[in-house]
VEXDREN-2710 file (C-alpha; in Angstrom, 1 decimal):
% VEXDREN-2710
k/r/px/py/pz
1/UNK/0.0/0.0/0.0
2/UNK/3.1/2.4/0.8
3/UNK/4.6/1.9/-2.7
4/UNK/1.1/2.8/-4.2
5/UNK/0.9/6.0/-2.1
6/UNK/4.5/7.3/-3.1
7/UNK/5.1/9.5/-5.4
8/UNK/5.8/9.3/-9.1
9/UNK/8.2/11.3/-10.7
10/UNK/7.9/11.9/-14.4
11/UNK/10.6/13.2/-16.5
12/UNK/9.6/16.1/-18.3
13/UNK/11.5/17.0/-21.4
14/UNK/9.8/20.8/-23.2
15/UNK/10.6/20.9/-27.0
16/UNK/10.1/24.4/-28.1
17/UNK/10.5/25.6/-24.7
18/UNK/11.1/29.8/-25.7
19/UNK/7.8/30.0/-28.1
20/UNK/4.3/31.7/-26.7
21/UNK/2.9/28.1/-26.1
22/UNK/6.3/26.6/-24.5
23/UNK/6.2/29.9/-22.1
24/UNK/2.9/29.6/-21.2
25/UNK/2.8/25.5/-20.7
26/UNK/5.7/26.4/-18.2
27/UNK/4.1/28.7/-16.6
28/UNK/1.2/26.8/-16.1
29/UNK/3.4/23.6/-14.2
30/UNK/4.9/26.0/-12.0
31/UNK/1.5/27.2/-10.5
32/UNK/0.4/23.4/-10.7
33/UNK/2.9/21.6/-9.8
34/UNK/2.7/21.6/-5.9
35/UNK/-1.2/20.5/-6.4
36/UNK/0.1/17.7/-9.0
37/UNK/2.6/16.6/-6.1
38/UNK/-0.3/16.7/-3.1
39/UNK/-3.2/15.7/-4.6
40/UNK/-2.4/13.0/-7.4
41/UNK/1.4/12.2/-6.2
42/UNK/2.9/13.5/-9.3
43/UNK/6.6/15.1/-9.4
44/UNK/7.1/16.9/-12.5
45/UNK/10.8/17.1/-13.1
46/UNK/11.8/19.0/-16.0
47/UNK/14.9/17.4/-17.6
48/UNK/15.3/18.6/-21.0
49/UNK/14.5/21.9/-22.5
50/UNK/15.1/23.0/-26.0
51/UNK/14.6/26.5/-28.5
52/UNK/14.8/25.9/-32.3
53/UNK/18.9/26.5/-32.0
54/UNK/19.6/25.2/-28.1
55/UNK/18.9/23.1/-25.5
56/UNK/19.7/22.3/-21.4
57/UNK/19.4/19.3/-20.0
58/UNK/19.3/18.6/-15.9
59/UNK/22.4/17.0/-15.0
60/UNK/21.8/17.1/-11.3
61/UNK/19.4/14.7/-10.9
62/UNK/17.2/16.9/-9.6
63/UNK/16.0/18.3/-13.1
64/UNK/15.6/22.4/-14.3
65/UNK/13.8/24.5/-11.8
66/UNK/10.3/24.9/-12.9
67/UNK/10.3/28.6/-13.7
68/UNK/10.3/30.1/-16.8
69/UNK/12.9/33.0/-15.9
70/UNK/15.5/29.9/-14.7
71/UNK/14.8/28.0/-17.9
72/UNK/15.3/30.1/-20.4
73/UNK/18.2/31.7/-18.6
74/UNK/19.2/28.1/-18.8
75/UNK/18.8/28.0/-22.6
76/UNK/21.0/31.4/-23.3
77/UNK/23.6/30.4/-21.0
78/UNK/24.0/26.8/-22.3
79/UNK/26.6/26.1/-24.4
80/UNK/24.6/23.0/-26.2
81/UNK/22.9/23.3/-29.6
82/UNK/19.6/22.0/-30.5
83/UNK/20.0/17.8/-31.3
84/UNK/17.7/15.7/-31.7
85/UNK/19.6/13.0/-31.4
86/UNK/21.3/13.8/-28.0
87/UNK/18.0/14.8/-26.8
88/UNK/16.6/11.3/-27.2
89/UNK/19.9/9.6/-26.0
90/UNK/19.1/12.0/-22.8
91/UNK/15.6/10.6/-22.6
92/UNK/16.0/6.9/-23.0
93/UNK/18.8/7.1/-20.5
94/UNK/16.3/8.7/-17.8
95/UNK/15.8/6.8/-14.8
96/UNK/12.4/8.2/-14.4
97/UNK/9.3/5.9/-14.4
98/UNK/7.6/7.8/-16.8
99/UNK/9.3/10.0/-19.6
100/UNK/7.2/12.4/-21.8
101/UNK/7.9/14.4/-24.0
102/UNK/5.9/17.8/-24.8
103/UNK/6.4/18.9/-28.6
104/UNK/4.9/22.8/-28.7
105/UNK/6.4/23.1/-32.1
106/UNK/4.9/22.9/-35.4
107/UNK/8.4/21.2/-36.7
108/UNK/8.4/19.0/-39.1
109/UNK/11.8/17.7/-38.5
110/UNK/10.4/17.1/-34.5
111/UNK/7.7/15.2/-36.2
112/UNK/9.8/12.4/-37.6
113/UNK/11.2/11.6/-33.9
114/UNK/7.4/10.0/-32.8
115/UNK/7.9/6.9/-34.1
116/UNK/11.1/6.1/-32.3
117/UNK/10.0/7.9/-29.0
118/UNK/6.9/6.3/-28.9
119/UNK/9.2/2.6/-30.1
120/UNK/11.4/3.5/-26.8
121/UNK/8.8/3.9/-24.6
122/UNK/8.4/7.5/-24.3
123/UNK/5.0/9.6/-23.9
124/UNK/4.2/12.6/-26.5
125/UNK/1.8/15.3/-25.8
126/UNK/1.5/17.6/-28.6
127/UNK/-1.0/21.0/-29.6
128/UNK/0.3/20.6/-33.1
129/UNK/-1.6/19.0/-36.0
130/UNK/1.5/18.4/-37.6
131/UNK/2.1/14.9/-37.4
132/UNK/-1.7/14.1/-37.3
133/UNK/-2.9/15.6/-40.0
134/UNK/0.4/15.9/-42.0
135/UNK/2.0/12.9/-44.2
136/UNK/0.1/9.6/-43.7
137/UNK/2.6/7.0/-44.0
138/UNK/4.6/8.6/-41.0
139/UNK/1.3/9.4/-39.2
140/UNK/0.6/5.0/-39.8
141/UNK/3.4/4.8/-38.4
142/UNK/3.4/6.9/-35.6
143/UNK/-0.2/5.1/-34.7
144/UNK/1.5/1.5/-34.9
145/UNK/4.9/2.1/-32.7
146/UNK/2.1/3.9/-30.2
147/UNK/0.2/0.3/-29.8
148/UNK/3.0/-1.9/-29.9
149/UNK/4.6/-0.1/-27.2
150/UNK/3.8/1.0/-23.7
151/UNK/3.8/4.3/-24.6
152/UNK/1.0/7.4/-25.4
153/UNK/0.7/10.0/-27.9
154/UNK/-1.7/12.4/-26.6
155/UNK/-3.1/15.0/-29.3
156/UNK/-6.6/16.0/-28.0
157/UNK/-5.8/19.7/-27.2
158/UNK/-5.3/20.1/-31.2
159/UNK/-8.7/18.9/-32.2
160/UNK/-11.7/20.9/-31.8
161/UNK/-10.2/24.2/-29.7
162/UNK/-9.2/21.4/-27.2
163/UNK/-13.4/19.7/-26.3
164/UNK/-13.0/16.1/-25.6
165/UNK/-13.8/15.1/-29.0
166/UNK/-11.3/12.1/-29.4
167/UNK/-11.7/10.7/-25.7
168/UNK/-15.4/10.4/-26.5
169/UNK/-14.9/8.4/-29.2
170/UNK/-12.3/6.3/-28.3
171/UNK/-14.8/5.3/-25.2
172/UNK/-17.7/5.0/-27.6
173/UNK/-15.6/3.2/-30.0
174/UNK/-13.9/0.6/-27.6
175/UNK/-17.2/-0.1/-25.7
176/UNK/-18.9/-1.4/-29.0
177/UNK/-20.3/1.5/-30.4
178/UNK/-20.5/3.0/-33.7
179/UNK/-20.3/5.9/-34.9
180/UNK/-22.3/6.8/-38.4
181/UNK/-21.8/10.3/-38.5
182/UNK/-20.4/13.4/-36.8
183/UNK/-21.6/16.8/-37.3
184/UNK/-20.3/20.1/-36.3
185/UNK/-17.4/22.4/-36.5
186/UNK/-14.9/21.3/-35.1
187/UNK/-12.2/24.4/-35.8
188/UNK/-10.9/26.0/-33.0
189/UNK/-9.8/28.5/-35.4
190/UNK/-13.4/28.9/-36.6
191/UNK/-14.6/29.3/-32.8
192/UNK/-12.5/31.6/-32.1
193/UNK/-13.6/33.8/-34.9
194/UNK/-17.2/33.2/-34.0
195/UNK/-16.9/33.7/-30.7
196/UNK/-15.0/37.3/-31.0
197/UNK/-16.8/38.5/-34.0
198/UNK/-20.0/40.9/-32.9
199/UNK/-21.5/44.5/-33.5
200/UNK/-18.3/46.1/-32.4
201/UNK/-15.7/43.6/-34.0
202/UNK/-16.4/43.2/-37.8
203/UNK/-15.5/39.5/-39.3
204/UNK/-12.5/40.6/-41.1
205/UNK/-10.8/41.9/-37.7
206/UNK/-11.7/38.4/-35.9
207/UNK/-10.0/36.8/-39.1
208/UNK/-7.1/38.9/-39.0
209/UNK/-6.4/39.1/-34.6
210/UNK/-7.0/34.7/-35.1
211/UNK/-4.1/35.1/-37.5
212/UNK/-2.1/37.9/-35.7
213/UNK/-2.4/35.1/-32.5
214/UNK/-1.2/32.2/-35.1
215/UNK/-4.1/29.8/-34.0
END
């Protein structure tokens, strides 16, 4: 019962870490992370964090302060470039129960890397539609390392403004459902617009601040 009621520390590795979504995902563990730790016995423990050009990784064990001042003061000051490669050498040799890895790029080049995370066992989460809606052979086989392995590509915040589209049907789906048809928008650029676009604020300036806001 003692070894179910410990904590669990998962390695945390942030790809794209300087970017307005990398910021703001940081941001958003710092102010959660002590309610992750209490209430669910979670440790977040950044390890890794990368820009399009550099990275840091932890090498005290301990992992990067969870602070968005200390990590990218980390990233100017470290003398590593961006690789791929090392970064995924870095994660494999983590300790860590659980390794994910959060992608808030749009990179292509990231892309390519989810079939051999997801092969070694790592997590993805990822915003991006990238890889899911991008070339389908990779995406194939992005889906089949996923259920060979013990690991999880999570992609729900990219579909639909983030509404718990995929979930649904993955419970519908795996509880002998099916499902004939779907209808609705499912855009989270389109909501946006919708949502922001009244009396005051004409359609074309909801089109152009969605833009401006590179949803």
């Amino acid at each position: 019962m003692a070894f179910t009621l410990s904590t669990t520390t998962t390695g945390v590795y942030l790809v794209g870490s300087s970017g307005r979504l990398g910021q703001e995902l940081i941001t958003q563990l710092e102010a959660q992370k002590d309610f992750l730790e209490k209430e669910l016995n979670i440790a977040i423990q950044i390890n890794g964090a990368t820009t399009s050009s550099k990275m840091a990784l932890s090498s005290s064990g301990k992992g990067l302060e969870v602070s968005n001042s200390v990590i990218q003061n980390e990233l100017e000051e470290s003398p590593m470039e961006m690789d791929l490669n090392l970064l995924t050498e870095a994660m494999e040799a983590d300790v860590n129960p659980h390794r994910v890895v959060i992608d808030c790029t749009s990179s292509e080049e990231v892309g390519d890397y989810y079939e051999q995370w997801l092969a070694k066992g790592i997590n993805i989460i990822c915003p991006s539609k990238a890889v899911a809606s991008g070339d389908r052979a990779r995406y194939d086989r992005v889906c089949q390392a996923e259920r060979k392995n013990a690991a999880q590509w999570q992609y729900e915040s990219s579909v639909g403004a983030a509404l718990p589209i995929l979930t649904t049907l993955r419970d519908l789906l795996q509880t002998g459902d099916k499902v004939e048809r779907i209808v609705g928008s499912a855009s989270g650029t389109m909501a946006y617009c919708l949502r922001t676009h009244s009396l005051e604020v004409p359609f074309s300036e909801a089109i152009k601040n969605v833009i401006d806001l590179g949803e």
